[in-house]
N, C-alpha and C positions, 0 to 999 in steps of 0.2 A: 244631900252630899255636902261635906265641910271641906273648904280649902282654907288651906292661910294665905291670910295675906301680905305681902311684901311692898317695901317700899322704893325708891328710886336707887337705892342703893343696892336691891337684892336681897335685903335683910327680911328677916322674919320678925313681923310688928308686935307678931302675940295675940294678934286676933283672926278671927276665923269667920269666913264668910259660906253662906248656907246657900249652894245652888240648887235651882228647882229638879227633882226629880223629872219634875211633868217636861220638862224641855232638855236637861241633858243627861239624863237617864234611862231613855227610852229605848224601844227595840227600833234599830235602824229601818228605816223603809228606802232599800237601794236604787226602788225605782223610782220614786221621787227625787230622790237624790240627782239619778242620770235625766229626768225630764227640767230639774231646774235648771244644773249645769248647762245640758242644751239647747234650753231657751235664750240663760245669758250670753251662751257665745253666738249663737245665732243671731242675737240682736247687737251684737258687734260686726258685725259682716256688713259692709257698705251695700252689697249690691249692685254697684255700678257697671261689672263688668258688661262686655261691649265690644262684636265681631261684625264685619260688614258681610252681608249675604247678596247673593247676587244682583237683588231688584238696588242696593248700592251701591254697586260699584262702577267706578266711570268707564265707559269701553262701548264699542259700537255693539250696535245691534243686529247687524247683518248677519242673515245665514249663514254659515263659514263653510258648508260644503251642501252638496246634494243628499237627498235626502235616502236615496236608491243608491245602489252599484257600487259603494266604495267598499265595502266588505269588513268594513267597521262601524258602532256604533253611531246609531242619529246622532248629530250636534246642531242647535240652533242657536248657540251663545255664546259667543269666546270668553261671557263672565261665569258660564258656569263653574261650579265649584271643583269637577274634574279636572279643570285648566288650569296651568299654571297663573295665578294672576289674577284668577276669580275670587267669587265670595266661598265663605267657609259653609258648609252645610252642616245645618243643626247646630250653628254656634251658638255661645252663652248670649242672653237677651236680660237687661236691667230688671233683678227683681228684687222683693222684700223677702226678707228671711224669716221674720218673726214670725211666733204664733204663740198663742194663748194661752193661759194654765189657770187654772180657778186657786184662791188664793189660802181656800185651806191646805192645798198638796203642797202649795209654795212653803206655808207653813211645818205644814210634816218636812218635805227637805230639810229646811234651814236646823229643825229642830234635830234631826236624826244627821246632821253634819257636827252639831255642836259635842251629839253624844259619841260621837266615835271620835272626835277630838279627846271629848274627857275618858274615855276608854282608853285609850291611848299615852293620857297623862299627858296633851299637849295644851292643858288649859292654865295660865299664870292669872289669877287677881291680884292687881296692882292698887295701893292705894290713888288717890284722886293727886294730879300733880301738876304746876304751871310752871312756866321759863316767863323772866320779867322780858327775855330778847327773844329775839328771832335767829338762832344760832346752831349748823346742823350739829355741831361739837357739843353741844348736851345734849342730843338727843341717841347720838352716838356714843355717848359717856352712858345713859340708861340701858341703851342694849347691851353692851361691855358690862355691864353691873349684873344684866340678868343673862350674861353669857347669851346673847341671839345675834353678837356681831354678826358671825358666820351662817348663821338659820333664817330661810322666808319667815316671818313675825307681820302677823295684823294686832294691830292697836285699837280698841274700840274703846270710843271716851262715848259718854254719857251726854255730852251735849257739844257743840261747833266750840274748837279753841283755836284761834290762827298762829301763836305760837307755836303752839307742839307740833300742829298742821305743815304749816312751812318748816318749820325748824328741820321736819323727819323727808320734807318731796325731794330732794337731791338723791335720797337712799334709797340705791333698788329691790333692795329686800325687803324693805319694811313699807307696808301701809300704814296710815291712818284713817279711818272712820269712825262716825258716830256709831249708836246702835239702830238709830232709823234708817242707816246705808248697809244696814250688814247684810250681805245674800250667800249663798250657798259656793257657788264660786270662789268667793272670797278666803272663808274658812276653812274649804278643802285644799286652797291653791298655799297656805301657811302650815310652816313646818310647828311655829306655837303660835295661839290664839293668847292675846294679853287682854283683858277687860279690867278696865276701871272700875273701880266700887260704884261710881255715881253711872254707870252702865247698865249694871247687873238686873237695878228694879227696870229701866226702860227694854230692856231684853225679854226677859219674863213676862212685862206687862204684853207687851208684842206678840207673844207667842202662845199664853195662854188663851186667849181670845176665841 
């Protein structure tokens, strides 16, 4: 598959970059797809949530009524969670969300995200490009250029730039990453996916593996 490649201005360079079929070409595998997703967002989830149940709640212990004859319900605990005032029963308890996925399917996702990107026509190769400053107004002057003012756009550079990096974290629509941070998430959560040329071989190598 040939795209052209364009420069910081939106312009068409004249040259033409060759992306691997074996990675965005593929026949999507959709449940890869929803097990990666799942696993990212679930490894975003703190966990911490946290209700007090009755063995913690401060309150006396005293039987509050007889156990016979009142023609309602036994009660031995004014913490119980029927009472106003008690503990919650079956509340949420601190837990880990994560879990595991073997890293060929991680693989097949990322890979069958990129190709329904480029099915889509939401894949830009960008030439390789640096800011001498730290300034979000050029990197806002690049998405103006390739018309993404207004569209979520992930950026993947081919190796750590903290110019471009910084220059683009103020803007909520736009990421930056390398291609060693790219995950499935990522590229489905962006309306177009922009890869650097100097991306493109650490992408491929990644993925053909």
């Amino acid at each position: 598959m040939k795209v052209a490649v364009l420069d910081i201005n939106g312009k068409d360079t004249g040259r033409k970059a060759e992306l691997s079929n074996d990675v965005f070409a593929i026949e999507p595998n959709n449940h890869a797809v929803y097990l990666d997703v799942k696993q990212y967002l679930a490894n975003q989830r703190q966990g911490t949530h946290k209700s007090k149940e009755r063995g913690e709640i401060a309150g006396s212990t005293r039987k509050i009524k007889k156990q016979k004859g009142t023609g309602t319900a036994r009660a031995g605990s004014i913490k119980s969670g029927v009472f106003k005032g008690g503990g919650r029963m079956f509340g949420p308890r601190p837990r880990n969300y994560s879990f595991k996925l073997n890293k060929n399917l991680k693989r097949l996702a990322r890979k069958s995200a990129l190709s329904i990107k480029a099915g889509e026509q939401s894949i830009t190769v960008l030439e390789d490009f640096n800011f001498d400053t730290v300034k979000t107004k050029n990197f806002t002057a690049v998405l103006k250029a390739l018309e993404l003012d207004n569209k979520k756009s992930l950026f993947v550079l081919g190796a750590s730039n903290n110019n471009v990096y910084l220059s683009s974290r103020n803007l909520k629509g736009s990421e930056v990453v390398t291609s060693s941070e790219l995950n499935t998430y990522k590229i489905l959560n962006a309306n177009q996916v922009v890869l650097l040329e100097g991306a493109l071989e650490g992408i491929e190598t990644n993925l053909s593996k």
